[in-house]
KEKE-3310 file (N, C-alpha, C; in steps of 0.2 Angstrom, whole numbers, plus 5000, padded with zeros to 4 digits):
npx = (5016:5029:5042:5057:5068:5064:5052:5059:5064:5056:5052:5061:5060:5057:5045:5041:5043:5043:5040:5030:5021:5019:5015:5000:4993:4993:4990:4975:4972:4974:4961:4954:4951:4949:4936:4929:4929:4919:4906:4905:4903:4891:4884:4886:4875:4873:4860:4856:4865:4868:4870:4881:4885:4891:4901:4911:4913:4920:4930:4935:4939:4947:4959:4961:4963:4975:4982:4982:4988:5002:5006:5006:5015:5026:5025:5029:5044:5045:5044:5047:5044:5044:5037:5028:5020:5018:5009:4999:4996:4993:4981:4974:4972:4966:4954:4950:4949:4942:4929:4927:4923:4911:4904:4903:4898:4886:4879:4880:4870:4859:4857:4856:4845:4844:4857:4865:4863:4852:4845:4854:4859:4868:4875:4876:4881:4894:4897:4898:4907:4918:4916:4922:4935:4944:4943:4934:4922:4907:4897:4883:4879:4880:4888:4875:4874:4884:4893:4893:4901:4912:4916:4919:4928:4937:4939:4947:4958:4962:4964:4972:4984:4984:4988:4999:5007:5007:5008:5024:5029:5027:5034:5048:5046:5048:5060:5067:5063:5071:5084:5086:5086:5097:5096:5094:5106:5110:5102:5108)
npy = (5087:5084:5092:5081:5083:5096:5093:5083:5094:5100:5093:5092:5104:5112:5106:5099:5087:5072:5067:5075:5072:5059:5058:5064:5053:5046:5047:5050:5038:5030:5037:5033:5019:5019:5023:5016:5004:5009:5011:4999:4993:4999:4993:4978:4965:4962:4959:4947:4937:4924:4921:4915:4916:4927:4925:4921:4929:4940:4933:4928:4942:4948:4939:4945:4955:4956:4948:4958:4968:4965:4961:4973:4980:4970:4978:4990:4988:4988:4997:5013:5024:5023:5031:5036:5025:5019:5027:5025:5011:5012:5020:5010:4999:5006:5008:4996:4989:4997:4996:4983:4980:4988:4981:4970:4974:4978:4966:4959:4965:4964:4951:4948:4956:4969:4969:4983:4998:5005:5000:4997:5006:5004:5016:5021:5010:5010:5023:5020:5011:5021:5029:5021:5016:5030:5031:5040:5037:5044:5039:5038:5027:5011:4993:4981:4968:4951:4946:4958:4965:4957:4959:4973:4972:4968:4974:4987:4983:4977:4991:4999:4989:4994:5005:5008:4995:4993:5005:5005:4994:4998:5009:5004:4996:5006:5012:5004:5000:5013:5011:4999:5006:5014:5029:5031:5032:5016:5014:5017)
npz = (4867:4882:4888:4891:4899:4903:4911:4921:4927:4932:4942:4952:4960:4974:4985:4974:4970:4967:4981:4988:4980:4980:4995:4995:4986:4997:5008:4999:4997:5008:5016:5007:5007:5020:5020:5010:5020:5030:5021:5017:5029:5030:5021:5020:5023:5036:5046:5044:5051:5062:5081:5083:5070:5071:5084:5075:5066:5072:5079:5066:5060:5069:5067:5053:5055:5062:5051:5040:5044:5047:5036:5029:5037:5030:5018:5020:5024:5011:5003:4994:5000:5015:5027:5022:5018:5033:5037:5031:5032:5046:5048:5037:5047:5059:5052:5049:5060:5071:5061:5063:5076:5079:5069:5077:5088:5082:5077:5090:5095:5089:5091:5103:5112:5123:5126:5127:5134:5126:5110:5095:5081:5067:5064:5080:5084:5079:5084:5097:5094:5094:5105:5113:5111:5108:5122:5128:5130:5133:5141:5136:5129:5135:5139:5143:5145:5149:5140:5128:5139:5138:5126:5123:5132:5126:5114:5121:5127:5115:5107:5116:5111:5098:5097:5105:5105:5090:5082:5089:5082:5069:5065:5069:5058:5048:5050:5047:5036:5027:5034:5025:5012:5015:5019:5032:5046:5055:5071:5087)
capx = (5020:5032:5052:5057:5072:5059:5048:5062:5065:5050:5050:5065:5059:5056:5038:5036:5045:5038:5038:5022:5013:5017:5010:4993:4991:4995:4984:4970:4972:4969:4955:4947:4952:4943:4928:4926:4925:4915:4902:4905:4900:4883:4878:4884:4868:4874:4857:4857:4871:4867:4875:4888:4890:4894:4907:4914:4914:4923:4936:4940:4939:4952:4964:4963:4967:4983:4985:4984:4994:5009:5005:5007:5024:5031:5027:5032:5051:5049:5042:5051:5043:5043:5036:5021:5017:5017:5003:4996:4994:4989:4975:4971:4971:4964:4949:4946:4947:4934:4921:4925:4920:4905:4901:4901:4891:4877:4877:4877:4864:4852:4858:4853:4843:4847:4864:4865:4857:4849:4845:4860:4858:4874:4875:4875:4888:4901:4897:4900:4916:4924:4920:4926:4942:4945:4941:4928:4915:4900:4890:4877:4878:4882:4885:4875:4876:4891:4897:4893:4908:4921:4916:4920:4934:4944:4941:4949:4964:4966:4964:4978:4988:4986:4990:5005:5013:5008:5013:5031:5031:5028:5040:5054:5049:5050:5067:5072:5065:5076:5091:5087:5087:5102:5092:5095:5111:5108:5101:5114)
capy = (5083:5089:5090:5076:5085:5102:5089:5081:5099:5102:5087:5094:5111:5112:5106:5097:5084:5064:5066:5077:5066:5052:5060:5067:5048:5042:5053:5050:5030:5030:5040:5029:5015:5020:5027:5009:5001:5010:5010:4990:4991:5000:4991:4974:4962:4958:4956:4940:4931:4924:4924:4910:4917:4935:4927:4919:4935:4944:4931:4929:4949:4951:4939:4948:4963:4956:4947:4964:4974:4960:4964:4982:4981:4970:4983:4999:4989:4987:5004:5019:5029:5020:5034:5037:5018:5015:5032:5021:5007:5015:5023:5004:4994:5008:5009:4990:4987:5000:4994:4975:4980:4992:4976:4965:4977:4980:4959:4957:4968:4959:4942:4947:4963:4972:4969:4988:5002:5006:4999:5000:5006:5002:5023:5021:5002:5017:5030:5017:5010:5027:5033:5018:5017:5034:5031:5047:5036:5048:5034:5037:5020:5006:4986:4978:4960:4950:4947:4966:4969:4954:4961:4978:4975:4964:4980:4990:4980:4977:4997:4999:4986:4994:5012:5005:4991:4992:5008:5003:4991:5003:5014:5000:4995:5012:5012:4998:5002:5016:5005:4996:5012:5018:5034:5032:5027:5012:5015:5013)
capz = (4871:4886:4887:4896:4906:4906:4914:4926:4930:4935:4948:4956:4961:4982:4984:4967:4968:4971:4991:4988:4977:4984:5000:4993:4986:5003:5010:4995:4997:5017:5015:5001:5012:5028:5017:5008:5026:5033:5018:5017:5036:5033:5016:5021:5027:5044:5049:5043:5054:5069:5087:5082:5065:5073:5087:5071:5063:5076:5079:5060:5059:5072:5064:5048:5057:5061:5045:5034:5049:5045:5028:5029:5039:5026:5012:5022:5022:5003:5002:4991:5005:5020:5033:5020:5018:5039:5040:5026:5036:5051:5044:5035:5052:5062:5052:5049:5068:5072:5060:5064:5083:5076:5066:5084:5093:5078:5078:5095:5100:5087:5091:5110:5113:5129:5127:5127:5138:5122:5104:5093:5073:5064:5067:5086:5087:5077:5088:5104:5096:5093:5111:5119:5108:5111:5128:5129:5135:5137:5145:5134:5129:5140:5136:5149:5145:5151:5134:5129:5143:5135:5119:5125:5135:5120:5110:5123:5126:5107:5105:5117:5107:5091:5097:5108:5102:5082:5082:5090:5076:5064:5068:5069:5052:5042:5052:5044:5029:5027:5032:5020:5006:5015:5019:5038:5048:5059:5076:5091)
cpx = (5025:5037:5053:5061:5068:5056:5053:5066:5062:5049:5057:5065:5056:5048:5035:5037:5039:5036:5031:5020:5012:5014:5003:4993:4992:4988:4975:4968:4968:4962:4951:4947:4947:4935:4926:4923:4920:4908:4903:4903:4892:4879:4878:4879:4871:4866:4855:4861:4870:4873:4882:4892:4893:4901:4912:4918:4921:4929:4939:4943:4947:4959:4966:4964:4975:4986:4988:4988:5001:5010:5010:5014:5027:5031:5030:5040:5052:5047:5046:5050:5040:5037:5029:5016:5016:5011:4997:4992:4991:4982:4969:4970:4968:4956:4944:4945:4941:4929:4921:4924:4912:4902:4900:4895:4884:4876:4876:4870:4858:4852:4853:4850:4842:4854:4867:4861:4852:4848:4851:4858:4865:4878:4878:4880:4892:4902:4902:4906:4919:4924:4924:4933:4946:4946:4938:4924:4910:4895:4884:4873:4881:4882:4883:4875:4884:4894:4897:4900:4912:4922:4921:4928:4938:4944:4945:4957:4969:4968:4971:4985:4990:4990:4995:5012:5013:5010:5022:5034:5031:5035:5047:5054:5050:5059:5074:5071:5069:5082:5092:5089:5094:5102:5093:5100:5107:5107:5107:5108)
cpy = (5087:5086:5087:5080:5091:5099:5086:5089:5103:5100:5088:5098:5109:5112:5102:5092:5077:5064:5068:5073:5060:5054:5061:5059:5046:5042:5051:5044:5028:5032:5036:5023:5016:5021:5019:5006:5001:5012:5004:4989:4993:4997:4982:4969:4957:4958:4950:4936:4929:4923:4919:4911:4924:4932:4924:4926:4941:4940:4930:4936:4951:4945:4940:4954:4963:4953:4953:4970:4971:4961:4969:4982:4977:4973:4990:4994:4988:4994:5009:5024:5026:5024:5035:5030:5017:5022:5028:5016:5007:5016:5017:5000:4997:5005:5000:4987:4991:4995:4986:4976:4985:4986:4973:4967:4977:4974:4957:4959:4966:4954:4942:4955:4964:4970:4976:4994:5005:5001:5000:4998:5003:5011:5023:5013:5006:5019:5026:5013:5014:5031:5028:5020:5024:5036:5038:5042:5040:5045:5035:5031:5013:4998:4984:4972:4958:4950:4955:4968:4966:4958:4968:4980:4971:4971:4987:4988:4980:4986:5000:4995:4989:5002:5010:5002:4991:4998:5009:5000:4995:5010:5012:4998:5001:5013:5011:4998:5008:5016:5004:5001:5016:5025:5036:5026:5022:5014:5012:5010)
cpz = (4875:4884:4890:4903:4909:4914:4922:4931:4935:4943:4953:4961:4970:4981:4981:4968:4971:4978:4989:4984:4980:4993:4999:4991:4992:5006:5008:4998:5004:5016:5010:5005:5015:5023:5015:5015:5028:5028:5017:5024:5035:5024:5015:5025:5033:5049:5051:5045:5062:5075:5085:5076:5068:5079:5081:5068:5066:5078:5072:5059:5061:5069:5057:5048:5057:5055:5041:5039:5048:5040:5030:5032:5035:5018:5014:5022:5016:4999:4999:4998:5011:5026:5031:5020:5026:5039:5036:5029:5043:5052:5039:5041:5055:5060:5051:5057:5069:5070:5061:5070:5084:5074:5072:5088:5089:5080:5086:5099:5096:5088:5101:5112:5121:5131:5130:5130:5133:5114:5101:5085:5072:5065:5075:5089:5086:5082:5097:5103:5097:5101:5116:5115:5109:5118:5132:5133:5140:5143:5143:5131:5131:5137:5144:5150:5145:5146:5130:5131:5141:5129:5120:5129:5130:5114:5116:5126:5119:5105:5108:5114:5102:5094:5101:5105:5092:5080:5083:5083:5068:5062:5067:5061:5046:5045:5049:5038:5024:5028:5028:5012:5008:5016:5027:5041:5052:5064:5081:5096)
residu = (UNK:UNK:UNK:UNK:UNK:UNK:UNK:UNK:UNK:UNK:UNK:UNK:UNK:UNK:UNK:UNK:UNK:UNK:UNK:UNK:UNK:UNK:UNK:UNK:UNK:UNK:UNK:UNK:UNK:UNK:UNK:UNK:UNK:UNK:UNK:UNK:UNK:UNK:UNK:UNK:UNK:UNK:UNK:UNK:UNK:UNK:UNK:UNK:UNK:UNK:UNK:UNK:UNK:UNK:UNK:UNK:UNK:UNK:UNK:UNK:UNK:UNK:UNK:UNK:UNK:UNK:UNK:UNK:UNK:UNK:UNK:UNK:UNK:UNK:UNK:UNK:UNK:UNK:UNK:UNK:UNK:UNK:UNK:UNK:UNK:UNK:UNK:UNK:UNK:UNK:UNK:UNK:UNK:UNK:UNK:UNK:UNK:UNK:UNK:UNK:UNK:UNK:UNK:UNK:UNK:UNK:UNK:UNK:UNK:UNK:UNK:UNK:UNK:UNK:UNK:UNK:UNK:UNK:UNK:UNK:UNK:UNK:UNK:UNK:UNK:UNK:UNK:UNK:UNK:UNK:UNK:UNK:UNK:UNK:UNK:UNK:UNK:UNK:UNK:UNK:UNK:UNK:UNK:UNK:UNK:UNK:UNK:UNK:UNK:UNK:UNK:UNK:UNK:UNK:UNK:UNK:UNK:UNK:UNK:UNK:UNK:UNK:UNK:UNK:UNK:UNK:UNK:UNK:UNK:UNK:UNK:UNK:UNK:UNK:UNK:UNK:UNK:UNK:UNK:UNK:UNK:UNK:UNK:UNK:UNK:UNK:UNK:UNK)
# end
């Protein structure tokens, strides 16, 4: 059994203390996060949904994006560690945005085939969320149906949203949440 104050001595020492662990869990959690998703994107049976249930799917998707992103900023101001809960949050909205527009293109291009200049695996809808989002667009894969391009283009408005204005919001709530801790003066 350890010495309690040995122990709280320990947790003092430059390096050791709570910051770093509650980072490395920060850290670990996102990463399990994102990893869940994107295994719940390639094992759930979305072949099974057709075109009504996929624009279903895609308009409830995106209000559970902002649900759990509203979420997440009112736990980063209740957060002990404000600045680690908003990378937390980042890293949970980023990835369920992707795979819910990964999820639209796998579905739409079975619901309508030629939607895309090519076939798209659940591999290959990823690959053409992340270069749009990114805005790489190799052009190795193209939407050619009209809906393909709204689809497309509401993930590239939304993408600018999340990395603009959710970031802003992020930023203002770790602010505040160290306001709130007393941790940082108030902004003038």
């Amino acid at each position: 059994m350890s010495d309690p104050p040995a122990a709280r001595a320990e947790d003092t020492r430059p390096g050791r203390g709570p910051g770093r662990r509650a980072a490395a869990v920060t850290v670990a959690r996102a990463v399990f996060i994102a990893a869940g998703l994107v295994a719940a994107y390639y094992l759930l049976p979305l072949d099974r949904i057709d075109t009504i249930g996929a624009e279903a799917v895609l308009a409830c998707g995106l209000l559970v994006v902002v649900l759990v992103f509203l979420w997440e900023v009112r736990v980063i101001l209740r957060s002990p560690h404000p600045r680690l809960k908003a990378v937390e949050a980042l890293a949970a909205t980023l990835a369920l945005y992707l795979v819910l527009f990964a999820g639209a293109y796998y579905l739409l291009d079975r619901s309508t085939p030629d939607s895309f200049s090519e076939p798209l695996t659940r591999t290959d809808s990823l690959y053409f969320t992340l270069t749009t989002f990114t805005t790489v667009g190799f052009g190795d894969i193209t939407a050619r149906s009209q809906t393909g391009r709204v689809v497309t283009m509401v993930q590239m408005a939304g993408g600018l949203l999340l990395v603009g204005v959710a970031a802003r919001v992020l930023a203002s709530a770790v602010r505040a949440g160290l306001r709130w801790q007393g941790r940082e003066p108030p902004s003038e």
